[in-house]
C-alpha positions in Angstrom: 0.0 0.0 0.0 1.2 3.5 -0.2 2.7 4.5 2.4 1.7 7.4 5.1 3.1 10.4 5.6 6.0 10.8 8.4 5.6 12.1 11.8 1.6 13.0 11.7 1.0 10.1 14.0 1.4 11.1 17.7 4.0 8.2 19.6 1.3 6.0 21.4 2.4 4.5 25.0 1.3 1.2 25.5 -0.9 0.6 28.7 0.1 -1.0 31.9 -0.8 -4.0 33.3 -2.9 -4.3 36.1 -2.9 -7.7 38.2 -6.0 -9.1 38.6 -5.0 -10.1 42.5 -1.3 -9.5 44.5 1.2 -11.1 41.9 -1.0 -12.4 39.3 -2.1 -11.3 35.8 -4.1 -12.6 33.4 -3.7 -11.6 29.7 -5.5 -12.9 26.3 -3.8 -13.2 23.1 -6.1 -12.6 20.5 -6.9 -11.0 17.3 -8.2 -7.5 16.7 -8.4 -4.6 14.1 -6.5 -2.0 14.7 -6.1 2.0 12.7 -1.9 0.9 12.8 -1.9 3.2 9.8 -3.8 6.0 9.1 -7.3 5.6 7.0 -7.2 1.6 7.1 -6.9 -1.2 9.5 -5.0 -4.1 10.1 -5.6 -7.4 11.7 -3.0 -8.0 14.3 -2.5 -10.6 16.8 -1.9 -9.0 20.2 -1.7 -9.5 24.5 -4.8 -8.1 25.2 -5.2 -7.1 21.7 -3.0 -4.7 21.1 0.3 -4.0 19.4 2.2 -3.7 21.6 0.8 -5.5 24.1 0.1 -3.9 27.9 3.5 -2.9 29.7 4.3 -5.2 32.8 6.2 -2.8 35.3 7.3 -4.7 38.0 9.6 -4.9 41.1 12.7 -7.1 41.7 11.7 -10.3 43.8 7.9 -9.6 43.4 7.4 -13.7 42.4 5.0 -13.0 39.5 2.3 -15.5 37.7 0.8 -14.3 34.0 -1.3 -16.8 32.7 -1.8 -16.6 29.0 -4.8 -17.7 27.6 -4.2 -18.4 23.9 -7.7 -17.5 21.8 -6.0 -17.1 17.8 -5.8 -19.9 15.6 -2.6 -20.7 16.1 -0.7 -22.5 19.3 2.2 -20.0 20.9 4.5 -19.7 23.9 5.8 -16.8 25.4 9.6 -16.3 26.2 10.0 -13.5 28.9 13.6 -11.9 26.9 16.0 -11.5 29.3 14.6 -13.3 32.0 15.8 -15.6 34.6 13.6 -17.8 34.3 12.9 -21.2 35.5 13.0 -23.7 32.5 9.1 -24.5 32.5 8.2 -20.9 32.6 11.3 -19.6 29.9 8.9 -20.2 27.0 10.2 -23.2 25.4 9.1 -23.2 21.3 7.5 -27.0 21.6 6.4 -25.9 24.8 3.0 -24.4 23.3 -1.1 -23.2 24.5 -3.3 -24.5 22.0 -6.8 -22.4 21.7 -9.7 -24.1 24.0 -11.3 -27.0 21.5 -8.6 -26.5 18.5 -6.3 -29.3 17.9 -2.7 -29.4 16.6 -0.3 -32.1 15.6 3.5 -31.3 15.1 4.4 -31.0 11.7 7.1 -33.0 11.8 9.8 -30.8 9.8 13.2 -31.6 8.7 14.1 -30.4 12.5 10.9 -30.3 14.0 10.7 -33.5 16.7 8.6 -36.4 15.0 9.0 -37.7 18.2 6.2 -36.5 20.7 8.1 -36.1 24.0 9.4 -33.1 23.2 5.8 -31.6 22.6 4.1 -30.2 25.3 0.7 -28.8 25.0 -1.4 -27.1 27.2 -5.2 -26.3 26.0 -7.2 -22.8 26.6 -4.2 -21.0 29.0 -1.1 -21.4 31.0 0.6 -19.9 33.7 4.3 -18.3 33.4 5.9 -17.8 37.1 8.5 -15.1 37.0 10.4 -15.0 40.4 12.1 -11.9 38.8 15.3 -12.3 40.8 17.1 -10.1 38.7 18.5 -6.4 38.6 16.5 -3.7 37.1 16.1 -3.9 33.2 14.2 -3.6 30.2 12.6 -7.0 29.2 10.7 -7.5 26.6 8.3 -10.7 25.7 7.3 -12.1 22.7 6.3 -15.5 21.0 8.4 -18.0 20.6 6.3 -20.9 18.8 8.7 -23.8 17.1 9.2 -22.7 13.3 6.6 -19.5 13.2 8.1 -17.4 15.7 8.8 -14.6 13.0 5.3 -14.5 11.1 3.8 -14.2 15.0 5.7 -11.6 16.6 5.2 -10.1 13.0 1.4 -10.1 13.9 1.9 -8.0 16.9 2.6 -10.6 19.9 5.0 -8.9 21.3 5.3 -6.3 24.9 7.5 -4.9 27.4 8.5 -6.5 31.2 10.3 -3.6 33.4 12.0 -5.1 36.0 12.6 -1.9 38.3 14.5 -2.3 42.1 15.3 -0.2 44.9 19.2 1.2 43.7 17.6 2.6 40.0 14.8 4.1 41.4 17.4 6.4 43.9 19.2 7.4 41.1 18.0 11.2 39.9 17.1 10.3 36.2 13.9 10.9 34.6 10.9 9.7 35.6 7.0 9.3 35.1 6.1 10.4 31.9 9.7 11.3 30.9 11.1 7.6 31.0 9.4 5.7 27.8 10.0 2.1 26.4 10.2 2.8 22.8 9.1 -0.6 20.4 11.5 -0.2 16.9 10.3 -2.6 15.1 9.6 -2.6 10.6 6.5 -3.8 8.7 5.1 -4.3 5.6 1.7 -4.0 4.7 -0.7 -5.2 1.6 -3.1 -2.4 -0.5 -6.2 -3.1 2.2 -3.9 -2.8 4.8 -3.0 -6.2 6.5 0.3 -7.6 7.5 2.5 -8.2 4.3 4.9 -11.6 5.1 6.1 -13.9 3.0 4.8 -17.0 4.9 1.4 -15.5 5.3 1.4 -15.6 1.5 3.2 -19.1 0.3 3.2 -18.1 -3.8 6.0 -15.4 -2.7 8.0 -17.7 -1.2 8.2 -19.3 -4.8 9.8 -15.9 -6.7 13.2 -15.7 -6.4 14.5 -12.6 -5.7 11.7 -13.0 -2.7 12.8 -16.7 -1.2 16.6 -15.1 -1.0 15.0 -12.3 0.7 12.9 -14.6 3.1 17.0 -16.6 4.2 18.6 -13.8 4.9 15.8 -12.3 7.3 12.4 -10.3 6.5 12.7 -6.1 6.5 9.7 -4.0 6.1 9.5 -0.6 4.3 7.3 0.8 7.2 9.3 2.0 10.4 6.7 1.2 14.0 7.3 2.6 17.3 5.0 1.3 19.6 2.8 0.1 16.8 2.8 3.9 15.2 4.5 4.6 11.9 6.8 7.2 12.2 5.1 9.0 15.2 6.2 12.1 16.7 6.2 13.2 20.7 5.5 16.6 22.1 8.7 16.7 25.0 9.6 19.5 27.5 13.0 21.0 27.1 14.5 18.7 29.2 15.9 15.2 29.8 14.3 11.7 28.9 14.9 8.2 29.5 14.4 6.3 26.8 14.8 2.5 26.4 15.1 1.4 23.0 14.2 -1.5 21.6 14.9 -3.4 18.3 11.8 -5.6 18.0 12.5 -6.4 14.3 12.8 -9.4 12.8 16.5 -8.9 10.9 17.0 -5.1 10.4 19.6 -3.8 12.2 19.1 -0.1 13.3 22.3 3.0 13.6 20.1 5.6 15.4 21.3 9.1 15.4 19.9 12.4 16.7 20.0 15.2 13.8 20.0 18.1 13.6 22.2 17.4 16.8 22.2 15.5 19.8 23.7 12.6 21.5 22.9 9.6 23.8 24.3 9.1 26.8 24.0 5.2 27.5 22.9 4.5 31.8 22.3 0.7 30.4 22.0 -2.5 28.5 20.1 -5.3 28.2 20.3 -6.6 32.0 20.3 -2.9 33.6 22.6 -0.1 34.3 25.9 0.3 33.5 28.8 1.0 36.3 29.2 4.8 34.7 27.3 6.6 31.7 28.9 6.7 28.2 28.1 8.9 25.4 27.2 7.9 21.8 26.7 9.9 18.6 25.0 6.5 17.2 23.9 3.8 18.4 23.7 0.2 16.4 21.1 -2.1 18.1 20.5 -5.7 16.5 17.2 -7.6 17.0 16.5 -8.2 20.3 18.8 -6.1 21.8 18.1 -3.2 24.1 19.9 0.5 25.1 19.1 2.6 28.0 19.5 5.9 27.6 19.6 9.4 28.4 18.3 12.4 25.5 18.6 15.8 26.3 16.5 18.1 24.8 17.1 21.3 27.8 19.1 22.7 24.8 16.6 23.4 22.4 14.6 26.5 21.9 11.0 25.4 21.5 9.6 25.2 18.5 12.8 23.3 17.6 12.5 19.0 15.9 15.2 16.3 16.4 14.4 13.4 14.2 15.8 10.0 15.2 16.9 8.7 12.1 18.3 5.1 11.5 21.2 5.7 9.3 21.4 2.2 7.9 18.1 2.5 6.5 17.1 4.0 2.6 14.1 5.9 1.7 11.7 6.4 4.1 13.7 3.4 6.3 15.9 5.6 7.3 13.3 7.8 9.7 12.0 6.2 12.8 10.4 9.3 14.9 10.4 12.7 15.8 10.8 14.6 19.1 9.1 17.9 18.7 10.2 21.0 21.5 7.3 22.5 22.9 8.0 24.6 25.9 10.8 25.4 29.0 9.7 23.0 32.0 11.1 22.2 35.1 13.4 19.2 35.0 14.9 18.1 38.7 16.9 15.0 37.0 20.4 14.7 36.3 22.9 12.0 34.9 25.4 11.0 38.3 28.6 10.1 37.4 28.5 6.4 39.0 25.0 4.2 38.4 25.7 1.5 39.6 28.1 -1.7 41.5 28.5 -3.8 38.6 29.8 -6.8 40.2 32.6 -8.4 37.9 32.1 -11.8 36.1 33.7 -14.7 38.1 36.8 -16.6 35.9 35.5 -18.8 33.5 35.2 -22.7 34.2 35.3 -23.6 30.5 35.9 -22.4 26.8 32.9 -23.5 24.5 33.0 -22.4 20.6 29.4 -22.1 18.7 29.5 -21.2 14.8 26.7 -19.6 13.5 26.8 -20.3 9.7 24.9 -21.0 6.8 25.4 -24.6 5.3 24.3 -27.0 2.3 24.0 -26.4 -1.3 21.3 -23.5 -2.6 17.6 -24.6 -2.4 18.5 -27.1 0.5 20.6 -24.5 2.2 19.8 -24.2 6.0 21.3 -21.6 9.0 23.3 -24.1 11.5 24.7 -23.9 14.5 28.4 -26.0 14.8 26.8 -27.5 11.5 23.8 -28.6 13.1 19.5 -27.9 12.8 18.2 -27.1 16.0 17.2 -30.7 17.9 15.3 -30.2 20.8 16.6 -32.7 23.4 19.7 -32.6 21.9 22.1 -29.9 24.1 25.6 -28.4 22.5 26.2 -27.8 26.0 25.9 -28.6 30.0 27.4 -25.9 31.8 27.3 -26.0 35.8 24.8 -23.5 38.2 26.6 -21.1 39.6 29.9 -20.9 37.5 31.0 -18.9 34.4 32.1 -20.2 31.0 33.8 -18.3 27.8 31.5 -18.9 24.9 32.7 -17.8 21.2 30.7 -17.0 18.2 32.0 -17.2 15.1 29.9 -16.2 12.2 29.3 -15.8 8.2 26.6 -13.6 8.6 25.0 -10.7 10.7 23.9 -12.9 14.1 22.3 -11.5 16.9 23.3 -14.3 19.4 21.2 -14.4 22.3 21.1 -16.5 25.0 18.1 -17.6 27.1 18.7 -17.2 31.4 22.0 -16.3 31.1 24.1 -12.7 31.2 27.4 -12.1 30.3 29.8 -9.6 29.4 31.5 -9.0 25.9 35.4 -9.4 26.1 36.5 -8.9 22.4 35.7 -8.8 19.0 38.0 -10.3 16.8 40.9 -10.5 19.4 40.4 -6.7 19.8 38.6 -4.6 22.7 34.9 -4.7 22.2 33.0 -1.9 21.2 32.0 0.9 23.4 28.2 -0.3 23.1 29.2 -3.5 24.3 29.6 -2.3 28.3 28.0 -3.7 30.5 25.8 -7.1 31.1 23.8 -8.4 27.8 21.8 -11.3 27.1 22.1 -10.3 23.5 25.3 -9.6 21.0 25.4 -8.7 17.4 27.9 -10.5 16.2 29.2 -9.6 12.6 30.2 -11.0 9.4 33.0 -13.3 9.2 34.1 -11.8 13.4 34.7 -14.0 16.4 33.1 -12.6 19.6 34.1 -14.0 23.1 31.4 -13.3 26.3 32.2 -14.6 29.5 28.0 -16.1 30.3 27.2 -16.7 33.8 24.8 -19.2 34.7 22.9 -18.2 37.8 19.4 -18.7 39.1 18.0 -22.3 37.8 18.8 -25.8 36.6 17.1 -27.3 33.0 16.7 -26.8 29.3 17.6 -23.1 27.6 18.1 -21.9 24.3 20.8 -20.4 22.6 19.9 -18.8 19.3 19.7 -16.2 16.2 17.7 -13.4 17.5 17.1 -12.8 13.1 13.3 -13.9 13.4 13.8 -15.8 10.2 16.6 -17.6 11.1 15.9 -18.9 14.1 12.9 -20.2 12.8 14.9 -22.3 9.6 17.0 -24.3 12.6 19.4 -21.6 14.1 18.6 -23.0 17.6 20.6 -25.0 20.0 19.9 -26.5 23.4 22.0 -26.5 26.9 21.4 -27.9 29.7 22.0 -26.2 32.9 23.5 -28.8 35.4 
C-alpha cells in the first residue's frame, strides 16, 4: 500500500498492566483490528489485543504469575527476553497453549521433533511464574512458537516487562512520563492494509528474488514505534529516558539524533551500567536493548530532532520525531557512577558455537556448529553457579542471544569490544565473518535453555541449540 506520511501520527504509549490479584495477571492473546496506519486497518495478533501489548512494570523479587490464555488460531509460547527464568516458565518453542477446542499435531519438519516427548501442549491458557530475581532492566516478551516465531511476533505478539528495584529508582534520572520504552520494530503491509509476510502468503516464497530475501531475514518498508508509523512526541525542554528497543525481525538499526544531539547510554540489556557513556549513534540488533539518556534542555521550542536510522534507505531511514514545545522544570540529572557492577567470576570452560549458513542452494539451512536445531539434543551442559567463555563465530549478521544467562563481551575479533558492548547483555550482534568472546554466567536455575539467532527468520529455519544447565 502507499505509504503514510512521516511524523503525523502522535508516539502511542502502550498501557500498563494491572494484576488481577497481588502477583498475578491474566492476559489474552487474540486478534483484533486496529487504525496501525492512518485511513485503514490491520488485523493484528496482540496481548490483550493490542500491538504492543500492555507494559508489565514490575519490582525485583515480586514472584509474579501471568497466565496466557491463547484464543488465535494458532498455538504459541511466550519467552519472557531476558529473563531468569525457571525452565518450565522460559517459553520453550515446543512448549505451546493451544486455543480451547482446537487441535494441533507437530508437523514433523526436517528439525521439528517427529517424536512426541518433546511436545508439550497445554489447552485454553497457561501460567508463566517469573520469580524476577534479577537487577533492574528492560525485558521485553514475545512469542516463541517452534518454526513460526517470525510471522507471529510479526502479527503483533510482542510487549515490554520492566524489571525496576530499589538502587535505580534512587538514582535522579527521569521519571513518570519522561522515562518511555520505545518498540523499533519494521513492517510491511498489503493495498487493504494487512500484515505483508512472505509465509502468510506461500506463492512469494516461490519468486526468487523473494525466497533469497525470506533466508537472509524479513525487513519492512514501514518504520513502528509502539505500533505507530513514524510517530512524533511533544517533550519538554529537558531530559528523557528512553529504552530502545529493536523488536524487528533482521534489520539492524544506527540511530542518530540530527540536527544534533547525542545519547548518553545509563544501560544494557540486564540494567545499568557502572558509569554513563556517550554515543553519537547507536547500532542495536534484533532483540537487543539500550538505555539511555536524550537531552533536549538545549533546544529552543519550537525546535525537531528526528531520530533517524542511518542504515536504513528511503523512508527506512526515519524512525520518529521529538518535537520541542516549551521550557519545563526538569529536577533530574545523569550522576557520574550508576551503579556496583559486580565483575564476572573466571571462567570454568571455553565452548565455541558457529553460527553459519550450510548445504548447497535450495537445500541451504542456518546451523549452529553444522547442526539444525534438535530439541533434546544440548551443545552444552554448563554448571549452576559458574562462568564459561562462549565464542561466536559467524558468516553472517547474528544476533546471538542466549536464554537465562548474562554475560559480558570481552572482544571482538581479538580486539577490545565496542564501546556499546559495556555492560551485562543477554544479546550480541555478532558480525560477518568476526569472532566474539562473552564470558556467560549461569545463575538462578537448573534445566533446558536456548541459545539462538535473534534474526526472526533464522531462528525459525533451525538456528537453535539446546543446553542444559546442570
Amino acid at each position: 500500500m502507499p505509504l503514510p506520511a512521516r511524523f503525523t501520527v502522535p508516539l502511542p504509549v502502550p498501557e500498563t498492566a494491572v494484576p488481577v490479584r497481588p502477583g498475578q495477571y491474566e492476559i489474552v492473546q487474540r486478534a483484533a483490528k486496529l487504525e496501525t496506519i492512518p485511513g485503514t486497518t490491520t488485523e493484528i495478533w496482540g496481548y490483550g489485543g493490542t500491538f504492543p501489548g500492555p507494559t508489565f512494570d514490575l519490582r525485583r523479587g515480586s514472584r509474579t504469575v501471568i497466565r496466557v490464555r491463547n484464543e488465535l488460531p494458532v498455538p504459541t509460547s511466550t519467552h519472557l527476553h531476558g529473563g531468569v527464568t525457571p525452565a518450565h516458565s522460559d517459553g520453550y518453542p515446543t512448549d505451546l497453549v493451544v486455543a480451547e477446542g482446537r487441535g494441533f499435531r507437530p508437523h514433523g519438519g526436517d528439525h521439528s521433533p517427529h517424536d512426541l516427548s518433546q511436545w508439550t501442549f497445554h489447552h485454553g491458557a497457561r501460567d508463566y511464574a517469573y520469580p524476577l530475581e534479577q537487577r533492574a532492566a528492560t525485558l521485553w516478551y514475545h512469542d516463541h512458537r517452534m518454526d513460526f516465531t517470525a510471522p507471529q511476533v510479526w502479527r503483533g505478539l510482542a510487549g515490554f516487562l520492566l524489571v525496576r528495584d530499589d538502587e535505580d529508582d534512587a538514582l535522579p534520572l527521569p521519571k513518570g512520563e519522561r522515562d518511555l520504552p520505545l518498540m523499533i520494530c519494521d513492517r510491511a503491509f498489503e493495498e487493504d492494509g494487512s500484515f505483508r509476510y512472505p509465509s502468510l502468503d506461500p506463492t512469494l516464497l516461490v519468486r526468487p528474488g523473494v525466497r533469497d530475501a525470506f533466508m537472509e531475514g524479513v525487513e519492512g518498508d514501514v518504520i513502528l514505534v509502539n505500533g505507530a508509523p513514524w510517530p512524533f512526541l511533544d517533550v519538554d525542554a529537558a531530559r528523557y529516558r528512553l529504552r530502545l528497543l529493536n523488536a524487528s525481525s533482521a534489520r539492524r538499526l544506527q540511530l542518530r539524533l540530527t540536527p544534533g544531539g547525542r545519547f548518553v547510554q545509563i544501560g544494557s540489556d540486564q540494567g545499568l551500567l557502572a558509569t554513563p557513556l556517550t554515543h553519537d549513534a547507536i547500532t542495536i540488533s534484533p532483540g537487543e536493548r539500550f538505555d539511555v539518556i536524550a537531552d533536549f534542555s538545549d533546544h529552543p521550542a519550537g525546535t525537531e530532532v528526528t531520530m533517524v536510522n542511518t542504515l536504513g534507505v528511503g523512508a527506512a531511514r526515519d524512525v520518529m520525531r521529538f518535537r520541542v514545545r516549551r521550557r519545563a522544570p526538569d529536577d533530574s540529572r545523569i550522576p557520574k557512577r550508576l551503579s556496583q557492577v559486580e565483575p564476572a567470576k573466571a571462567a570454568v570452560a571455553v565452548r565455541t558455537f558457529d553460527f553459519r549458513r550450510t548445504g548447497q542452494e535450495g537445500a541451504a539451512a542456518w546451523t549452529i556448529n553444522g547442526q539444525r536445531f534438535r530439541p533434546g539434543q544440548p551443545l552444552a551442559t554448563p554448571r549452576l553457579n559458574t562462568s564459561e567463555i562462549w565464542r561466536f563465530t559467524s558468516d553472517f549478521h547474528h544476533p546471538v542471544h542466549v536464554h537465562l544467562a548474562r554475560f559480558q563481551v570481552l572482544s571482538r575479533n581479538g580486539k577490545p569490544p565496542a564501546p556499546t558492548d559495556a555492560g551485562w547483555k543477554d544479546t550480541v550482534d555478532v558480525r560477518p565473518y568476526e569472532v566474539v568472546d562473552v564470558l556467560a554466567r549461569f545463575e538462578g536455575y537448573r534445566g533446558r535453555y536456548l541459545l539462538h539467532c535473534h534474526n526472526l527468520e533464522h531462528e525459525d529455519m533451525a538456528m537453535m541449540a539446546d543446553f542444559e544447565v546442570i
